[in-house]
N, CA, C, O and CB atoms as a CASP TS submission, in Angstrom:
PFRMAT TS
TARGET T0000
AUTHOR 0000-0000-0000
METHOD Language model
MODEL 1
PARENT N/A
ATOM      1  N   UNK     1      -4.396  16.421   8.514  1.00  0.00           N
ATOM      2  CA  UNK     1      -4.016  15.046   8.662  1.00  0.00           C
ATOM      3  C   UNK     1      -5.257  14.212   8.327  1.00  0.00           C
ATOM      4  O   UNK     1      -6.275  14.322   9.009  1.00  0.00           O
ATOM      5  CB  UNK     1      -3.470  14.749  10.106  1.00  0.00           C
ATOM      6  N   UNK     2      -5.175  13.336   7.230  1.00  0.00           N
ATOM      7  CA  UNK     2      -6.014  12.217   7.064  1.00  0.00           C
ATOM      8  C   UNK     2      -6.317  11.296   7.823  1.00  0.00           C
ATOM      9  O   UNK     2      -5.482  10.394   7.867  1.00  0.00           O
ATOM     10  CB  UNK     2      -5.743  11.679   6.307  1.00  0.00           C
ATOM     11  N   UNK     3      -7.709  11.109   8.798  1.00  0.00           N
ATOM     12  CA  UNK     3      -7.874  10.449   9.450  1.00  0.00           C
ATOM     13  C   UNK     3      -9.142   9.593   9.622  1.00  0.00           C
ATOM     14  O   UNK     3      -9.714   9.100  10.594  1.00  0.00           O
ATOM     15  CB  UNK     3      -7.542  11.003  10.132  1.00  0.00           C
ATOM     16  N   UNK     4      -9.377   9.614   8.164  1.00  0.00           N
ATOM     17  CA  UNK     4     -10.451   8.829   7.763  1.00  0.00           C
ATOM     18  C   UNK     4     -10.705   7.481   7.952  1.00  0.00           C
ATOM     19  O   UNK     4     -11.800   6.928   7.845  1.00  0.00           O
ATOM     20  CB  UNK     4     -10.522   8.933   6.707  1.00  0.00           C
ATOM     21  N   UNK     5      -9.289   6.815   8.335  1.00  0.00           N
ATOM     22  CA  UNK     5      -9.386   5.480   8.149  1.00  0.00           C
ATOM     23  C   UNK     5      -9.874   5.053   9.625  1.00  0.00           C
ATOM     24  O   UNK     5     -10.448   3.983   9.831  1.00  0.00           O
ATOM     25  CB  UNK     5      -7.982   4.816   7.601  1.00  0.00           C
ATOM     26  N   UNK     6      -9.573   6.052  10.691  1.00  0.00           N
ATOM     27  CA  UNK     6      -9.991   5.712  12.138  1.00  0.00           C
ATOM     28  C   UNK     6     -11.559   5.283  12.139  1.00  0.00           C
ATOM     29  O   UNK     6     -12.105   4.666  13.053  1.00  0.00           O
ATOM     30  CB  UNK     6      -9.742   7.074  13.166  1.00  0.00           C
ATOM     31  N   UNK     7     -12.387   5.874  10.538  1.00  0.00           N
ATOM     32  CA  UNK     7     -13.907   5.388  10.728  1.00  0.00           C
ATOM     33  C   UNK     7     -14.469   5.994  11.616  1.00  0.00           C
ATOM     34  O   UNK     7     -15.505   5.561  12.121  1.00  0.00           O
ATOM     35  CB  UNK     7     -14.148   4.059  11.051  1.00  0.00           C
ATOM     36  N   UNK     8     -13.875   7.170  12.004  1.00  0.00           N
ATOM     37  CA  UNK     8     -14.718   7.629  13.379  1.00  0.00           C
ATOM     38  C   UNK     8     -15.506   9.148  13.072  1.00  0.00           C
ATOM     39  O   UNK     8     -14.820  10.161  12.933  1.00  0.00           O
ATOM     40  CB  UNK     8     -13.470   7.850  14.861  1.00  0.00           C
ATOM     41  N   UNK     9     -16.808   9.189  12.993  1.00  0.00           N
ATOM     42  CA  UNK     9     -17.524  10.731  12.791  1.00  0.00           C
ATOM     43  C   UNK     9     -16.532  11.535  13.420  1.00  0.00           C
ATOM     44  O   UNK     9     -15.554  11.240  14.108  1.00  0.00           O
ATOM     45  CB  UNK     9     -19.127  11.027  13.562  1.00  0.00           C
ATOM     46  N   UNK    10     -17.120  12.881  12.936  1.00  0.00           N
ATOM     47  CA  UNK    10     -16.011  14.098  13.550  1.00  0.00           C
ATOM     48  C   UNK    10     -16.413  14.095  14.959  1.00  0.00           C
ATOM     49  O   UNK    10     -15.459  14.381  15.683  1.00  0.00           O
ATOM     50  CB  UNK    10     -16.163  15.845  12.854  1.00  0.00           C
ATOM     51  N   UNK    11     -17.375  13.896  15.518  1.00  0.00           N
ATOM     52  CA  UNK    11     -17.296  14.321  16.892  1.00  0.00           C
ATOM     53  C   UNK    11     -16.464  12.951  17.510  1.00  0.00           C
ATOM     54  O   UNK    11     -15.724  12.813  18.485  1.00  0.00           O
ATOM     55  CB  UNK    11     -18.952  14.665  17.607  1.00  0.00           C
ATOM     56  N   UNK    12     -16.677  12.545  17.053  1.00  0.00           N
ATOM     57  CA  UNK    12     -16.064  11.106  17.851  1.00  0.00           C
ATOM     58  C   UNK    12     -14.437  11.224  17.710  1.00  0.00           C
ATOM     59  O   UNK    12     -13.686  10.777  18.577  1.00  0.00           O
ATOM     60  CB  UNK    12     -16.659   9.417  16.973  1.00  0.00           C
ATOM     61  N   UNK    13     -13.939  11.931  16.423  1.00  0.00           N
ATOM     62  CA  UNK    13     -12.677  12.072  15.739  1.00  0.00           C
ATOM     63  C   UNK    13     -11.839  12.974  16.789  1.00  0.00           C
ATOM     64  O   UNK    13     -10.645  12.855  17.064  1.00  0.00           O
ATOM     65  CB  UNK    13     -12.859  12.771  14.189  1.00  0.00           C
ATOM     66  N   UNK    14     -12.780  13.916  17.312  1.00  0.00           N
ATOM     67  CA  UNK    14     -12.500  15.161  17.996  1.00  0.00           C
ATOM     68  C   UNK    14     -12.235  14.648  19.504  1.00  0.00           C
ATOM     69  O   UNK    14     -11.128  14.786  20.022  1.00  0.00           O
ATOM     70  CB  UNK    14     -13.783  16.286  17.845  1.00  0.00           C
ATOM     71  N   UNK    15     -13.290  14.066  20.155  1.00  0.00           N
ATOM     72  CA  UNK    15     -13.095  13.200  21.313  1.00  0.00           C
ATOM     73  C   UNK    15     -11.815  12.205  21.353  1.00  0.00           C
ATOM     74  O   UNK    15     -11.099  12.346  22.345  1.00  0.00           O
ATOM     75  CB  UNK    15     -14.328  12.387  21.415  1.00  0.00           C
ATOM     76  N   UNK    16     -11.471  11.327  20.513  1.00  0.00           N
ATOM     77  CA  UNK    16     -10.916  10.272  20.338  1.00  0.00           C
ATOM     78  C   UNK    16      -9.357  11.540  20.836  1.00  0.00           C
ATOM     79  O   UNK    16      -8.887  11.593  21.972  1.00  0.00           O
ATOM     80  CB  UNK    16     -11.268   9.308  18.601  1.00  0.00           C
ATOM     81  N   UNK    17      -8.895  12.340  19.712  1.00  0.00           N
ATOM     82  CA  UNK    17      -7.851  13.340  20.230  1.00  0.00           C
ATOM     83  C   UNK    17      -7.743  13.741  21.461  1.00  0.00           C
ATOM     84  O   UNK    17      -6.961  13.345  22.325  1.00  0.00           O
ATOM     85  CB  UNK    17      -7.913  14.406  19.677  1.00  0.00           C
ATOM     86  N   UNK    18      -8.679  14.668  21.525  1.00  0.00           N
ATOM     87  CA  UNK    18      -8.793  15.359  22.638  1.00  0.00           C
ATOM     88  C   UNK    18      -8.245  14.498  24.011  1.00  0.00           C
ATOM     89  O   UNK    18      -7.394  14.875  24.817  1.00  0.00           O
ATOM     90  CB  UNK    18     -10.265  15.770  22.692  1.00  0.00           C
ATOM     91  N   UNK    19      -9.228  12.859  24.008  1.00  0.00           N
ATOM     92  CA  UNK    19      -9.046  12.008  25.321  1.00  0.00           C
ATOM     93  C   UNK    19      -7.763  11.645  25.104  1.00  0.00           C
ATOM     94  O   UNK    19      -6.733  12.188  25.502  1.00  0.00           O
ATOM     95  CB  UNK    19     -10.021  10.717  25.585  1.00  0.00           C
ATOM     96  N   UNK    20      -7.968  10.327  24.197  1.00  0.00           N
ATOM     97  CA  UNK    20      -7.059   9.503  24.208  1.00  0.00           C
ATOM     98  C   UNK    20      -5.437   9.217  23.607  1.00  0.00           C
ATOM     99  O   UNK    20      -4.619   8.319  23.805  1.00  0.00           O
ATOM    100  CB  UNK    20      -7.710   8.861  23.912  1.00  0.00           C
ATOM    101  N   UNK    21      -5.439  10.767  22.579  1.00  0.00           N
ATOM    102  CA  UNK    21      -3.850  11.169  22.506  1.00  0.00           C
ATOM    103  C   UNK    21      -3.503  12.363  22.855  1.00  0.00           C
ATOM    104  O   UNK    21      -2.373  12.777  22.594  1.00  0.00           O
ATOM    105  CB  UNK    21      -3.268  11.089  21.251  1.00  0.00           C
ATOM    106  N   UNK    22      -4.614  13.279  23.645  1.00  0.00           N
ATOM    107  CA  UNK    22      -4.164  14.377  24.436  1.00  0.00           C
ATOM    108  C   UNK    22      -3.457  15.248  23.909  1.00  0.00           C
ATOM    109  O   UNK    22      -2.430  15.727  24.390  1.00  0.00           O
ATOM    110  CB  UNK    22      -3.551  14.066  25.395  1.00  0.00           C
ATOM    111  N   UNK    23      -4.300  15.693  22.184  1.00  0.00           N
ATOM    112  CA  UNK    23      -3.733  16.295  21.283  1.00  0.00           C
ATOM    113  C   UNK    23      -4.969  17.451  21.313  1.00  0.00           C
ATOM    114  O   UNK    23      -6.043  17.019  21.731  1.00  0.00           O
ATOM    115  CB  UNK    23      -3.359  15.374  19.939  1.00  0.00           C
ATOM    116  N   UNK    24      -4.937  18.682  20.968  1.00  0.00           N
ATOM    117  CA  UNK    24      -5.937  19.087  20.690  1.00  0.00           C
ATOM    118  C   UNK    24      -5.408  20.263  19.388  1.00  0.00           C
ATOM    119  O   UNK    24      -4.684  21.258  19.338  1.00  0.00           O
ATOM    120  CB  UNK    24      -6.676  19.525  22.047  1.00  0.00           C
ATOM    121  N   UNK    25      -6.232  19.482  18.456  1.00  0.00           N
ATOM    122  CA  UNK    25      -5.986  19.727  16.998  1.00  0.00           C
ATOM    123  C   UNK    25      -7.573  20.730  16.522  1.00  0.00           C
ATOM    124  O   UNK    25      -8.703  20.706  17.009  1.00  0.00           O
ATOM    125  CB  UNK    25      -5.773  17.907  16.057  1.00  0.00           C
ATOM    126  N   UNK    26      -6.976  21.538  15.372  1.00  0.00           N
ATOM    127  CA  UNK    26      -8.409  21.797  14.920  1.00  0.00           C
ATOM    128  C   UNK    26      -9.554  20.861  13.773  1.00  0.00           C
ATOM    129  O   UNK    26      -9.016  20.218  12.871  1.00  0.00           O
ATOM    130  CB  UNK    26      -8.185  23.107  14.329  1.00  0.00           C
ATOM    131  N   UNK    27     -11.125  20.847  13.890  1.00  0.00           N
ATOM    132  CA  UNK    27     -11.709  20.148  13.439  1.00  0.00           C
ATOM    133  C   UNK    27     -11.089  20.539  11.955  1.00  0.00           C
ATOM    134  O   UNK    27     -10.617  21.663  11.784  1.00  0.00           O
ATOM    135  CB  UNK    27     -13.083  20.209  13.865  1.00  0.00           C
ATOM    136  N   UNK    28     -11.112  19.509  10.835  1.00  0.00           N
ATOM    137  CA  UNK    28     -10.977  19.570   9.415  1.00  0.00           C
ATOM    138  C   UNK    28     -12.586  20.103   9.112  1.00  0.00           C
ATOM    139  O   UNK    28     -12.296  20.624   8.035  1.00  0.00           O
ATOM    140  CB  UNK    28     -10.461  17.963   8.673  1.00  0.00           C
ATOM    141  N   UNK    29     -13.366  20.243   9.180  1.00  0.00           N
ATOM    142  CA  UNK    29     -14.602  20.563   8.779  1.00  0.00           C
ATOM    143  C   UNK    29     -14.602  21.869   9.149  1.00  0.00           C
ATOM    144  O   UNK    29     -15.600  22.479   8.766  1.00  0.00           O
ATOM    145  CB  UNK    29     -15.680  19.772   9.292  1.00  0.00           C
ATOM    146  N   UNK    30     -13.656  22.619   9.889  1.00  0.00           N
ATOM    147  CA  UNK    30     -13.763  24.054  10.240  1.00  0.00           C
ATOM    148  C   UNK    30     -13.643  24.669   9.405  1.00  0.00           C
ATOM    149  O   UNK    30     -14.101  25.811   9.404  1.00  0.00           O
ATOM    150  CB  UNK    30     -13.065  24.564  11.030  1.00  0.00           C
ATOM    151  N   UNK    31     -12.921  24.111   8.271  1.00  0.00           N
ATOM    152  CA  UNK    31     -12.664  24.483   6.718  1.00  0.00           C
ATOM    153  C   UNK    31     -13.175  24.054   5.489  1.00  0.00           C
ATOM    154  O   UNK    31     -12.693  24.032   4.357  1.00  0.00           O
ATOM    155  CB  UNK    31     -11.587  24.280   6.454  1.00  0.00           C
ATOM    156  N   UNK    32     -14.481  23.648   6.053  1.00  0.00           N
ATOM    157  CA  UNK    32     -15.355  23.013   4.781  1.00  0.00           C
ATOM    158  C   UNK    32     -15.905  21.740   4.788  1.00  0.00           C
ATOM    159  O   UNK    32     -15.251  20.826   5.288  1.00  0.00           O
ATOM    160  CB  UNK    32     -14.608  22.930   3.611  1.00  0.00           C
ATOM    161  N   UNK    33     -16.674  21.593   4.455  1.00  0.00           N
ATOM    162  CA  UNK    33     -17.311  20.176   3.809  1.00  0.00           C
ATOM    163  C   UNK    33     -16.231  19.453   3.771  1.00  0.00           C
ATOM    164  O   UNK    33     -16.089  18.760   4.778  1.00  0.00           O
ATOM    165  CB  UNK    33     -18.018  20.182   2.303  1.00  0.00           C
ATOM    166  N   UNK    34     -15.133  19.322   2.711  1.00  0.00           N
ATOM    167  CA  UNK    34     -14.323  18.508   1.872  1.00  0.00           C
ATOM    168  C   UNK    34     -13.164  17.997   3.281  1.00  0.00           C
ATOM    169  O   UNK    34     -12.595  16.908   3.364  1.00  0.00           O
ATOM    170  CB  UNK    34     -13.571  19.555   0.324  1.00  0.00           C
ATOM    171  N   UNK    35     -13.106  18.704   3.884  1.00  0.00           N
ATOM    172  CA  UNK    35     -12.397  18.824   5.698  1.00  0.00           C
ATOM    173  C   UNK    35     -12.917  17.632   6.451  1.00  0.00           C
ATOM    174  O   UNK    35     -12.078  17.169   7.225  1.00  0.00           O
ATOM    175  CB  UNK    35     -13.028  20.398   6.778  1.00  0.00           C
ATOM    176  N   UNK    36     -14.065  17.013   6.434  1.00  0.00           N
ATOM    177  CA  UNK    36     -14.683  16.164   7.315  1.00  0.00           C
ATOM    178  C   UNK    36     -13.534  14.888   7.529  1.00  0.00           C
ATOM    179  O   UNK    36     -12.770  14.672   6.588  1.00  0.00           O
ATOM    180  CB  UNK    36     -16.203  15.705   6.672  1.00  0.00           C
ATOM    181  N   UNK    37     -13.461  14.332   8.356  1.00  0.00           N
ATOM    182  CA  UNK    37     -12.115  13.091   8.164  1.00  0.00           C
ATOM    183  C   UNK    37     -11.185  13.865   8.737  1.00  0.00           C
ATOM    184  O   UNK    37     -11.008  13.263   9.795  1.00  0.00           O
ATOM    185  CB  UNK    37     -11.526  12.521   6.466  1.00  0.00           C
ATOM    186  N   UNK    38     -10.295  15.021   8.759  1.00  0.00           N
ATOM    187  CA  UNK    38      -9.321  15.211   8.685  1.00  0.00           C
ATOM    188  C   UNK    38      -8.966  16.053  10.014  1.00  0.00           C
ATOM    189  O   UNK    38      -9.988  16.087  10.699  1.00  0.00           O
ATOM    190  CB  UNK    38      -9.143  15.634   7.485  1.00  0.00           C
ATOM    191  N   UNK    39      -8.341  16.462  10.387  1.00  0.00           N
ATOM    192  CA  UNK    39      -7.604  17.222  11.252  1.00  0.00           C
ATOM    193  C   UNK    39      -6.310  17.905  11.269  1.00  0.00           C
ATOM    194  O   UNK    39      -5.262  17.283  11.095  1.00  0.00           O
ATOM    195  CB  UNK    39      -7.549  16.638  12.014  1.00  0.00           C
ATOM    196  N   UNK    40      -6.362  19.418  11.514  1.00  0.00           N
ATOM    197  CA  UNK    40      -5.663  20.068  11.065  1.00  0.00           C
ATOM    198  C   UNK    40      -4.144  19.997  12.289  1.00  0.00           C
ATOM    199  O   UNK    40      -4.355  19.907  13.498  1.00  0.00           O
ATOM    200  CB  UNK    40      -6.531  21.371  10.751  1.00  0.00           C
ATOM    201  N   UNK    41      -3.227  20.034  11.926  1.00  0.00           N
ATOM    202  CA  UNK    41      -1.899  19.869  13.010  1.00  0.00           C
ATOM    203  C   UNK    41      -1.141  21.457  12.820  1.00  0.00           C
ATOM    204  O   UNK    41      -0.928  21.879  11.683  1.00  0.00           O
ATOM    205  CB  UNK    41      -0.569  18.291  12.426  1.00  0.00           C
ATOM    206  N   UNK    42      -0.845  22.103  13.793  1.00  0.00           N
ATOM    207  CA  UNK    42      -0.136  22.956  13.617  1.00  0.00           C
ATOM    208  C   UNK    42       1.569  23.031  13.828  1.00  0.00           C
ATOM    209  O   UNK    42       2.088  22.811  14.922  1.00  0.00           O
ATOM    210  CB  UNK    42      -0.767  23.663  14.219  1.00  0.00           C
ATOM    211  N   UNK    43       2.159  23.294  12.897  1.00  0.00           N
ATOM    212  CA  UNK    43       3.756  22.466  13.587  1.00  0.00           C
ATOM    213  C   UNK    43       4.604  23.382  13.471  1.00  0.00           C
ATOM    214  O   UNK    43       5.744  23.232  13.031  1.00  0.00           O
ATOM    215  CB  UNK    43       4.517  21.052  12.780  1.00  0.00           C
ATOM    216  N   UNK    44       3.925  24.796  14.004  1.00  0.00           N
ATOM    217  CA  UNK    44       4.751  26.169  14.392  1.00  0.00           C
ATOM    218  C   UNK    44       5.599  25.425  16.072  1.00  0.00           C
ATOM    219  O   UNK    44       6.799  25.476  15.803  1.00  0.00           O
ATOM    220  CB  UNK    44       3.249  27.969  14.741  1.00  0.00           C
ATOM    221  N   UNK    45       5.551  25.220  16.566  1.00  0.00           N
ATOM    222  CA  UNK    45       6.419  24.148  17.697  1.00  0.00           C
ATOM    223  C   UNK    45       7.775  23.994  17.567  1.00  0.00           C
ATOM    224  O   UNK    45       8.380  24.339  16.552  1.00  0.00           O
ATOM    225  CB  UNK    45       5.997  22.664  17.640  1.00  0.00           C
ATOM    226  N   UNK    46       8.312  23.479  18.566  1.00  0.00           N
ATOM    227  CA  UNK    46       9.687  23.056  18.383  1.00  0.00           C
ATOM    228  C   UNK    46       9.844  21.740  18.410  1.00  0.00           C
ATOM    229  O   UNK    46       9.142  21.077  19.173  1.00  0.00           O
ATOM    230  CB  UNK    46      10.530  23.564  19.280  1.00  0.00           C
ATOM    231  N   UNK    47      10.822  21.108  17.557  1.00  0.00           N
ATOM    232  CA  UNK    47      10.778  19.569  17.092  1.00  0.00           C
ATOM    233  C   UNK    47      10.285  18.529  18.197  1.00  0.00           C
ATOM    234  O   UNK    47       9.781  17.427  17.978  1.00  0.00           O
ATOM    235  CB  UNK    47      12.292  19.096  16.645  1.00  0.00           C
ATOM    236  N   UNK    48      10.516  19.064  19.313  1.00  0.00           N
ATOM    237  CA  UNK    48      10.386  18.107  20.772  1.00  0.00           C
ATOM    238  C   UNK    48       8.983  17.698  20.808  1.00  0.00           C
ATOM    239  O   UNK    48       8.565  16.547  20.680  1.00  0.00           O
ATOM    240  CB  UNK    48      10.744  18.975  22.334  1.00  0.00           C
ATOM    241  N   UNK    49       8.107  19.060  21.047  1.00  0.00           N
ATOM    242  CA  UNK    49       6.859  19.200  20.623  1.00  0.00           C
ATOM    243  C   UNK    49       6.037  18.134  19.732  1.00  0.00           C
ATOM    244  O   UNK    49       5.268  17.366  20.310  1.00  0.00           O
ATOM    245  CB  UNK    49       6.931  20.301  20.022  1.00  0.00           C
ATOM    246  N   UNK    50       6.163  18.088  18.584  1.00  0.00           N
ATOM    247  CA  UNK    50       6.306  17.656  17.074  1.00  0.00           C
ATOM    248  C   UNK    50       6.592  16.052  17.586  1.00  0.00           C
ATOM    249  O   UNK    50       5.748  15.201  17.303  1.00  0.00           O
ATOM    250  CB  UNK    50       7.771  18.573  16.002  1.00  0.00           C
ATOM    251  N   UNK    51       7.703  15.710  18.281  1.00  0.00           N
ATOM    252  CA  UNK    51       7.941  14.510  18.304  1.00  0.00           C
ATOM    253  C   UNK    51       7.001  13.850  19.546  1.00  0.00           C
ATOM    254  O   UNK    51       6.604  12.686  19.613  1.00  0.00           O
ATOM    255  CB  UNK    51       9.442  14.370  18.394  1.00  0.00           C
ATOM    256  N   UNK    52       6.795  14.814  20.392  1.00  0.00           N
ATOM    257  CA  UNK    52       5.581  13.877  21.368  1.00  0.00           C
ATOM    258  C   UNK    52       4.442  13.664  21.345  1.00  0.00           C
ATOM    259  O   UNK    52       3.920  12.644  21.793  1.00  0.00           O
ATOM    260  CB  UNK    52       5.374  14.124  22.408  1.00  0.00           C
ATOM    261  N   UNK    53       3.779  14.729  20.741  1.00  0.00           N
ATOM    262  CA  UNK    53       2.846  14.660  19.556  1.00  0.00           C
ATOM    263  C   UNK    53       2.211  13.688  18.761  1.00  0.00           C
ATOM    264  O   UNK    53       1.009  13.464  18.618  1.00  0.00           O
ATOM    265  CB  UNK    53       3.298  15.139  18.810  1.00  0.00           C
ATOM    266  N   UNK    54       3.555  12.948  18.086  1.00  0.00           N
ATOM    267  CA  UNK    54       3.674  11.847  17.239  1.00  0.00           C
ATOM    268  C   UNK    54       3.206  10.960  18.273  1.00  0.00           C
ATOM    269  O   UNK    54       2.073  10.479  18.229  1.00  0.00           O
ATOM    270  CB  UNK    54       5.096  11.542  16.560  1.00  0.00           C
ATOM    271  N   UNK    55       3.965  10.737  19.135  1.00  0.00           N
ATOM    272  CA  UNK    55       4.152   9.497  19.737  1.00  0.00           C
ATOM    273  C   UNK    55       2.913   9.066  20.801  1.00  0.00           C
ATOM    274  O   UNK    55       2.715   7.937  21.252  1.00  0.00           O
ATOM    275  CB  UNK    55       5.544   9.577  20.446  1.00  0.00           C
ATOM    276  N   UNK    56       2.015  10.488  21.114  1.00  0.00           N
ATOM    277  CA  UNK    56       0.997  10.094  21.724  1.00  0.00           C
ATOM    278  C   UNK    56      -0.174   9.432  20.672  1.00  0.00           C
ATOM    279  O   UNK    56      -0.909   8.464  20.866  1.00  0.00           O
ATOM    280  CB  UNK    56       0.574  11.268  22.514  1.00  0.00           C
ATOM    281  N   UNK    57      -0.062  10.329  19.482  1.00  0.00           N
ATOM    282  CA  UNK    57      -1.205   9.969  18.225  1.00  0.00           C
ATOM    283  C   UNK    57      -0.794   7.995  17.882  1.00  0.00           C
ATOM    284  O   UNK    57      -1.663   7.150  17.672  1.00  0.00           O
ATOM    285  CB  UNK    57      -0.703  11.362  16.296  1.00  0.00           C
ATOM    286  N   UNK    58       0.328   7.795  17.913  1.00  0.00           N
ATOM    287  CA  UNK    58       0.645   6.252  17.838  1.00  0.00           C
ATOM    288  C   UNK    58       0.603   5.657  18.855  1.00  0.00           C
ATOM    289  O   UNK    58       0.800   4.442  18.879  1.00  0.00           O
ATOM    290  CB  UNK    58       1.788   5.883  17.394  1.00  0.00           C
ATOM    291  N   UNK    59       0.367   6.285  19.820  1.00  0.00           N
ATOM    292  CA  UNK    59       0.072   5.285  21.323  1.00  0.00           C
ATOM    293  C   UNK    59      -1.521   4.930  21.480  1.00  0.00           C
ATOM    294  O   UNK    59      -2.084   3.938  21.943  1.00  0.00           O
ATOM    295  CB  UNK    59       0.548   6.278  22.958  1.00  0.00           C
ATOM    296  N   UNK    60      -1.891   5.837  21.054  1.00  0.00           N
ATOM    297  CA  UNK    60      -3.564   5.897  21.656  1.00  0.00           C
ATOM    298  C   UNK    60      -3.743   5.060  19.847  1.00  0.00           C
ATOM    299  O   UNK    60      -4.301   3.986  20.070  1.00  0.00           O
ATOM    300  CB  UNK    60      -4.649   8.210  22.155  1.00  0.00           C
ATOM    301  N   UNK    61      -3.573   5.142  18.845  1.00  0.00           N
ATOM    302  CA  UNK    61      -4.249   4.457  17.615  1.00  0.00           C
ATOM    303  C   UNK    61      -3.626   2.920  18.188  1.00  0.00           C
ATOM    304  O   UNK    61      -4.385   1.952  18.228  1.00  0.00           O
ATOM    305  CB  UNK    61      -3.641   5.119  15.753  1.00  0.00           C
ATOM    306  N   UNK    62      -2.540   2.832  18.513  1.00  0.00           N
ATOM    307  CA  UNK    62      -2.620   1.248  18.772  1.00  0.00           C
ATOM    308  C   UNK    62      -3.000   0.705  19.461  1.00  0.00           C
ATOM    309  O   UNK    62      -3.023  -0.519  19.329  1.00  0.00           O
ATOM    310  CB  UNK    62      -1.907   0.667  18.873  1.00  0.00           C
ATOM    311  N   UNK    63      -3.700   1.569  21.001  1.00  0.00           N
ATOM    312  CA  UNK    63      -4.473   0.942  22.043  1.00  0.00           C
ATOM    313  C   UNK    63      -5.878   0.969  21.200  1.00  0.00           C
ATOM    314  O   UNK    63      -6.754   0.356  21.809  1.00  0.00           O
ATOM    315  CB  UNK    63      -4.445   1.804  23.618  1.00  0.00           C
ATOM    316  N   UNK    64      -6.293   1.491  20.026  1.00  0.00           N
ATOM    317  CA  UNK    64      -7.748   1.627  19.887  1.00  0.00           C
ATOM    318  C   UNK    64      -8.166   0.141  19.339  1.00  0.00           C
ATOM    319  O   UNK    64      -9.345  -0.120  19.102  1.00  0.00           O
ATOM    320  CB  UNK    64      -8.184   2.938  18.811  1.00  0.00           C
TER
END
C-alpha cells in the first residue's frame, strides 16, 4: 500500500499504524530500498476483517 503521501519516515509510518489505526502491517522496506513509503497488507482474512481494517486506516488518516 502506497503511503507516501502521509509524508511520514518509515518509523513514524510504522508507529502511525501500529497506534493510531491499530493495524499491524509489514514494513515496505522489508523488501527493499524501492519499499520505503509503502506497507505491505495481507488480505488472506475474511472480508469482515478486510472491511475493519479499512475503516480503522480512514479513521485514524482523517483524525491526522
Amino acid at each position: 500500500m502506497d503511503c507516501r503521501s502521509l509524508g511520514l519516515d518509515a518509523e513514524a509510518l510504522n508507529r502511525f499504524m501500529l497506534t493510531e489505526a491499530r493495524l499491524w502491517l509489514d514494513k515496505g522496506q522489508k523488501f527493499g530500498a524501492e519499499g520505503h513509503g509503502y506497507m505491505r497488507v495481507n488480505l488472506g482474512c475474511p472480508r469482515s476483517t478486510v472491511d475493519e481494517a479499512l475503516s480503522r486506516l480512514a479513521d485514524a488518516i482523517a483524525w491526522r
